[in-house]
C-alpha distance (Angstrom), angle and dihedral (degrees) to the residues before:
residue distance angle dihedral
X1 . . .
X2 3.89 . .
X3 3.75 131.1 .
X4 3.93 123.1 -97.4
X5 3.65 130.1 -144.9
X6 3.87 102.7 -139.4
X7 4.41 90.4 -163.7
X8 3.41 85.3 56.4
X9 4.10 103.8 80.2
X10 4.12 76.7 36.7
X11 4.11 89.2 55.6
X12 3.91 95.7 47.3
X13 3.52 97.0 47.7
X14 3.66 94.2 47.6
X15 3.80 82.0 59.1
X16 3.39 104.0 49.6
X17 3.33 107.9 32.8
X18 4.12 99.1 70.8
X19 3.96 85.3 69.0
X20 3.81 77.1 83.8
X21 3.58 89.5 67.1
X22 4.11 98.3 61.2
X23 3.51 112.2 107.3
X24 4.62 122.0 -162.2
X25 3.71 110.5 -162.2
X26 3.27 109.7 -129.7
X27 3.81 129.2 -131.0
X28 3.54 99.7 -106.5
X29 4.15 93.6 53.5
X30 3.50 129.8 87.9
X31 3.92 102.2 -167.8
X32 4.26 103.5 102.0
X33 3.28 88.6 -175.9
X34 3.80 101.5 69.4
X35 3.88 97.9 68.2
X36 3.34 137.6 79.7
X37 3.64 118.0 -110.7
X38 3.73 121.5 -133.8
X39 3.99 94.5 -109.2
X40 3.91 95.7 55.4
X41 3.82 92.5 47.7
X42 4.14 92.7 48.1
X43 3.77 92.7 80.2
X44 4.38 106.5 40.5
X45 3.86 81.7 42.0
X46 4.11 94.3 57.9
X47 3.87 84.7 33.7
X48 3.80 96.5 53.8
X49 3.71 95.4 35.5
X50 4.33 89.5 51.8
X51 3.77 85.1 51.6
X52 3.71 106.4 42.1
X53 3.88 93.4 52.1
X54 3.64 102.2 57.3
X55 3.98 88.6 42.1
X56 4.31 88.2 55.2
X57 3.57 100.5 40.9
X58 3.85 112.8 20.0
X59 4.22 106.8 28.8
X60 3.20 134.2 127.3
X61 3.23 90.7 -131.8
X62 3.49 97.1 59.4
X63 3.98 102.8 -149.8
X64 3.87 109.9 -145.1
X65 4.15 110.2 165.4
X66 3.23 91.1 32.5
X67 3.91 98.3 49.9
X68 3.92 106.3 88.0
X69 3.58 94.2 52.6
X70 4.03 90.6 44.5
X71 3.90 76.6 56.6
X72 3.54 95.0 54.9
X73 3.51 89.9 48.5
X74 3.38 93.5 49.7
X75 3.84 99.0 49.3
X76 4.12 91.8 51.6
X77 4.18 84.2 51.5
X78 3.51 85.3 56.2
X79 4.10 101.1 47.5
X80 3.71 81.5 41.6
X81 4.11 95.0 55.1
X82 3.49 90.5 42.5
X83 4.19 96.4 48.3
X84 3.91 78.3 51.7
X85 3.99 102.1 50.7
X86 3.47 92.4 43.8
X87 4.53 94.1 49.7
X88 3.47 111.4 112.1
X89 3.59 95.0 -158.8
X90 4.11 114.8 58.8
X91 3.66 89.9 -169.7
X92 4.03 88.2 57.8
X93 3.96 119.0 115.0
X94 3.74 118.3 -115.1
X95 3.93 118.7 -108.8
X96 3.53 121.1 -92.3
X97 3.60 98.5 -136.8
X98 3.21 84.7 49.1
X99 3.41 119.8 60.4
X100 3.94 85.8 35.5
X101 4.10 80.8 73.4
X102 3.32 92.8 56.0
X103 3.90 98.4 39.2
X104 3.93 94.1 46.0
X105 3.67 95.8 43.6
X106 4.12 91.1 52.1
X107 3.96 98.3 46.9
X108 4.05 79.3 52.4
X109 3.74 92.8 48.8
X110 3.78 93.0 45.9
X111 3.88 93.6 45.9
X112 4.10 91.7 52.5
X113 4.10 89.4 37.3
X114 3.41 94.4 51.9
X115 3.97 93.6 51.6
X116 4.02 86.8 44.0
X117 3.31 95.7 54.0
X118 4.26 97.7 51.8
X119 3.54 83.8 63.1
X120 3.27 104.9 43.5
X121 3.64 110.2 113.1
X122 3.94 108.1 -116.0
X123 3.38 128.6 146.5
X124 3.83 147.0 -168.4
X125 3.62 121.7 -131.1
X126 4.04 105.2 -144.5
X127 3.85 121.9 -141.0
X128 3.97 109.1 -91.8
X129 4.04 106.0 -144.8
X130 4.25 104.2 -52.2
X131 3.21 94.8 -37.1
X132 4.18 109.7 126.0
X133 3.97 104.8 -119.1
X134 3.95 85.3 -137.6
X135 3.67 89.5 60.1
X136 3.50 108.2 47.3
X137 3.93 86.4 45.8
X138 3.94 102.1 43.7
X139 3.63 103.3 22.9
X140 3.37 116.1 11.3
X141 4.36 90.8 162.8
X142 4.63 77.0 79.0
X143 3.63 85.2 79.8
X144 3.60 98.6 50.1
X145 3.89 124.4 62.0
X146 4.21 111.3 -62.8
X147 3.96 88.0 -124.3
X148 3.31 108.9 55.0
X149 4.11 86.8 79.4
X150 3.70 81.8 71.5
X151 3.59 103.4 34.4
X152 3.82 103.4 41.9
X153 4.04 110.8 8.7
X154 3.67 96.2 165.7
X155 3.97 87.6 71.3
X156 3.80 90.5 56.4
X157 3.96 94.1 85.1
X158 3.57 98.1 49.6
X159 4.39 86.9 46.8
X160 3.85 89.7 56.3
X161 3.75 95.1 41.9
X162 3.70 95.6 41.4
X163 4.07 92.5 53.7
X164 4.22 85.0 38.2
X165 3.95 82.7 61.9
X166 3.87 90.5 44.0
X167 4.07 92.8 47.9
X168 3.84 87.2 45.1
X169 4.38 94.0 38.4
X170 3.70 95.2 -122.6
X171 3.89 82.0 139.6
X172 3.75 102.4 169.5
X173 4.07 86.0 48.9
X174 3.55 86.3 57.2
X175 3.37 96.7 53.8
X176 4.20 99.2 54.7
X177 4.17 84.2 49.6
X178 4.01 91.4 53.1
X179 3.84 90.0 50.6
X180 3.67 95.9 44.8
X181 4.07 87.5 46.8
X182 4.15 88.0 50.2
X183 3.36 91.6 48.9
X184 3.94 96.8 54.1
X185 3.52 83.7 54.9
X186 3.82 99.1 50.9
X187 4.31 95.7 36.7
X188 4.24 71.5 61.9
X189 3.25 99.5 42.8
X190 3.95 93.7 54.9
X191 3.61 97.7 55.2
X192 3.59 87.4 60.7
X193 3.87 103.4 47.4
X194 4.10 94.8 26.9
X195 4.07 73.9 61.4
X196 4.21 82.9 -125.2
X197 3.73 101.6 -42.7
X198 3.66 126.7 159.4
X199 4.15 113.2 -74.0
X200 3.61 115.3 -119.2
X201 3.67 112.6 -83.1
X202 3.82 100.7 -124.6
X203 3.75 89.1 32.9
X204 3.63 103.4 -159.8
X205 4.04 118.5 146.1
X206 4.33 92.0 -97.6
X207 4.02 90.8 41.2
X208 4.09 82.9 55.6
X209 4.23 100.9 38.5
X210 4.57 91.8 41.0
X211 4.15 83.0 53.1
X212 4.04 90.0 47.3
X213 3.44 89.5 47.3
X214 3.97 100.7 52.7
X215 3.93 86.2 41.3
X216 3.07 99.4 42.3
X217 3.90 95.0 -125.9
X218 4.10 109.4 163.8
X219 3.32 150.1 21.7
X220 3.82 115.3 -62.9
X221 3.58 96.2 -123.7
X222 4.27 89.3 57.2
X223 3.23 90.3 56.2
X224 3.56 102.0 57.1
X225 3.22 93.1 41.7
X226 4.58 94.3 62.4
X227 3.61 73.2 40.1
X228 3.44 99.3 70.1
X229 3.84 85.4 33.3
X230 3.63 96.4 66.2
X231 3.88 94.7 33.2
X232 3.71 91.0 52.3
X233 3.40 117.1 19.6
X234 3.99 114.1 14.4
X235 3.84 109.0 42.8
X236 3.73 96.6 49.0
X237 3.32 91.5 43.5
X238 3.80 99.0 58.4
X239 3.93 93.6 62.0
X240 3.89 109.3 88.5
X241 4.09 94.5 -117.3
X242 3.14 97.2 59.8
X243 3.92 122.2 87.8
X244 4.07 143.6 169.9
X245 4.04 87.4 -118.3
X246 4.21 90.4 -178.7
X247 3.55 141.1 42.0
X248 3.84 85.7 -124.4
X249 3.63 86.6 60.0
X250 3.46 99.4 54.2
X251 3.51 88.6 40.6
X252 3.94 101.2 58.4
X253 4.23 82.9 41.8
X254 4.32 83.3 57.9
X255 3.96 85.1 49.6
X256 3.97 94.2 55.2
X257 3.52 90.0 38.6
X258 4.23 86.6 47.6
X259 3.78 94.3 47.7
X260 4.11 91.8 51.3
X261 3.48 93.4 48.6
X262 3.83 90.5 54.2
X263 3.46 102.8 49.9
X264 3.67 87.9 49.8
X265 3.69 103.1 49.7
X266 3.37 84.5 59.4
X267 3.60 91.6 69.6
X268 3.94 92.2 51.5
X269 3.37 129.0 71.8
X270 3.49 135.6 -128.6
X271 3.99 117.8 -116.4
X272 4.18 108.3 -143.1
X273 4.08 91.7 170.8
X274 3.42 93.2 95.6
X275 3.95 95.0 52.1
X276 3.51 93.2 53.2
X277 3.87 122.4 -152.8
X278 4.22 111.5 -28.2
X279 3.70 111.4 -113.5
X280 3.52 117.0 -87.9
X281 3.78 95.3 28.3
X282 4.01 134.9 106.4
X283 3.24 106.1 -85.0
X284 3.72 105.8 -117.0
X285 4.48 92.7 -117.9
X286 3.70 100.1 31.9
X287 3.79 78.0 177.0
X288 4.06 92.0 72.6
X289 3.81 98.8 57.3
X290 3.98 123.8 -143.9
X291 3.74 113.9 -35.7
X292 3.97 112.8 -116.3
């Protein structure tokens, strides 16, 4: 997946199109003042012809059908630029034959572009609740509390994949990456309260909250809240008939899974070692000198 510019396709036609306006006289006319002389077409020509050959050979957009006659077009720019950088006389009138190249060849390109690009397949993501498109589909961790990119960074691909899948309403999708993300946080979260004990062996998200209940492992208000999790959200979901039909679905599911993984990264602390001491700060053993 990769970002579009929607002005773009706006921009480049905007360039090229005003080679429609260049007029030759031909021989048989009398009327000077109907062409196009060769200093007003120097600048649209180098303008069209810088715009039409990134759009042909290095877009995004990748124009197939419509390529060999955006060739054509491009070729008769070229002759055309070159007849005009080598005139002698600025004031001169452009060629006929000439500028009918480059006229015919464009209102060809334009008629086969403009049926290309109805059936090009581009879409627009819509806005899912308040959440800002750009966040859920670039950086979905934003929605989630700022530290648990320190505290617990193996949950950080399932957050942006899981609010991807929300942007993009592969709902159920979202839904497995949520659960893996909560449990990253809780496998975490029990080495600190089991005080380092052994994981449960199956180490699924009801193996880990029925141990932490008989033990006793946890805050209170954790627990409820995987609780609710697997009563609500995870068990039903497993089973293949089951689905997150809505974006409001998967949304309320990222909001239980949100308000676990708060309550337990408040249990867990955040490890600074490996950051060492901010810059500008006293270092923390002024004693050891800088590092080499």
């Amino acid at each position: 997946m990769q970002r579009v510019d929607g002005y773009y396709l706006y921009t480049v036609g905007s360039q090229i199109h005003p080679l429609g306006e260049l007029r030759g006289r031909p021989p048989w006319a009398s009327n000077p003042d109907k062409a196009t002389t060769v200093a007003e077409a120097h600048f649209p020509v180098v303008i069209a012809l810088g715009a039409l050959e990134p759009l042909l050979s290095r877009s995004i957009f990748r124009i197939r059908t419509s390529y060999v006659a955006g060739q054509k077009l491009l070729d008769s720019i070229r002759e055309l630029k070159l007849k005009i950088e080598s005139a002698t006389d600025q004031n001169a009138e452009l060629d006929w034959v000439d500028v009918y190249q480059v006229t015919n060849n464009l209102t060809t390109f334009e008629s086969i572009l403009q049926a290309e690009l109805s059936l090009m397949p581009i879409y627009m993501v819509m806005p899912k609740a308040g959440y800002e498109i750009t966040a859920l589909v670039e950086s979905g961790t934003v929605c989630f509390p700022s530290d648990i990119r320190l505290k617990v960074p193996e949950a950080e691909y399932d957050l942006n994949q899981a609010t991807r899948c929300i942007a993009f309403e592969l709902h159920t999708a979202a839904g497995f990456h949520l659960h893996r993300a909560n449990e990253a946080v809780l496998r975490r979260y029990w080495d600190l309260v089991s005080n380092g004990a052994d994981r449960p062996q199956r180490g699924n998200i009801g193996d880990y909250l029925n141990e932490m209940k008989q033990k006793n492992f946890g805050d209170e208000i954790v627990r409820g809240a995987i609780d609710h999790l697997v009563k609500f959200h995870r068990n039903p979901l497993i089973h293949p008939e089951q689905n997150l039909e809505t974006a409001d679905e998967a949304i309320a599911l990222m909001n239980s899974v949100h308000n676990a993984i708060v309550q337990m990264l408040k249990a867990i602390p955040m490890d600074l070692s490996a950051f060492g001491d901010p810059v500008g700060s006293i270092p923390t053993n002024p004693q050891a000198g800088p590092s080499v």
